[in-house]
C-alpha positions in Angstrom: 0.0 0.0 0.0 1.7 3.5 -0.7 2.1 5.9 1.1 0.0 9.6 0.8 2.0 12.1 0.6 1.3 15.6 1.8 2.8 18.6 0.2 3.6 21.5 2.9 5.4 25.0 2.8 8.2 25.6 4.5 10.3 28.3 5.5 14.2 27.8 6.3 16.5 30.2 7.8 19.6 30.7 5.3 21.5 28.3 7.6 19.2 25.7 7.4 18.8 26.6 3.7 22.2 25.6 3.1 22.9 22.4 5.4 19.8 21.0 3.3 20.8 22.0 -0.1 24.2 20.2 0.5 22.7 17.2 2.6 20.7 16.9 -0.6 24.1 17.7 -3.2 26.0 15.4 -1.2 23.5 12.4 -0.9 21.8 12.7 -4.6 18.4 13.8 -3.3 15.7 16.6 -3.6 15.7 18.7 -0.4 12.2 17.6 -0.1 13.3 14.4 0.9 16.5 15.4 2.9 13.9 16.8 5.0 11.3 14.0 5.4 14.6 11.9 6.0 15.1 14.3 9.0 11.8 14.2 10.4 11.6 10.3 10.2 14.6 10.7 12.3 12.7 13.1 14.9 10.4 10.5 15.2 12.2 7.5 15.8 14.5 9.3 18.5 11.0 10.6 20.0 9.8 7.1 19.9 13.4 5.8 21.7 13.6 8.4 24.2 10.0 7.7 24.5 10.7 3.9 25.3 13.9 4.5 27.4 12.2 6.9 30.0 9.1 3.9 30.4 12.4 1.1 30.7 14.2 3.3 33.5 10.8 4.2 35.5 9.9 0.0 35.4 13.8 -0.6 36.5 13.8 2.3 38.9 10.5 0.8 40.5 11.4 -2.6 40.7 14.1 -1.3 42.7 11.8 0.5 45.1 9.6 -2.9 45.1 12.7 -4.8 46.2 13.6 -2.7 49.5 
């Protein structure tokens, strides 16, 4: 099944501008999906972090349970 894909506006500071225009030179890709690429990435380290504070809390109170 694909994938919808929204199109969105978006506006970059010249900095930003320019580590996504060579992100995209250097890796062969539009800047569109140097972006998405970087977003997915958000994500994912939202979802870890996300997963690593719920680990240490269960560790941290089976610790408590134990004393």
């Amino acid at each position: 099944m694909a994938t919808q894909k929204r199109r969105i506006l978006v506006s970059l500071s010249d900095e930003i501008e320019a580590y996504v225009e060579q992100k995209a030179k250097d890796a062969g890709v539009s800047r569109s999906a140097v972006i998405s690429m970087a977003v997915s990435r958000m994500i994912e380290q939202e979802k870890a972090l996300d997963f690593i504070s719920k680990l240490s809390k269960q560790q941290i109170d089976k610790v408590l349970e134990d004393d």
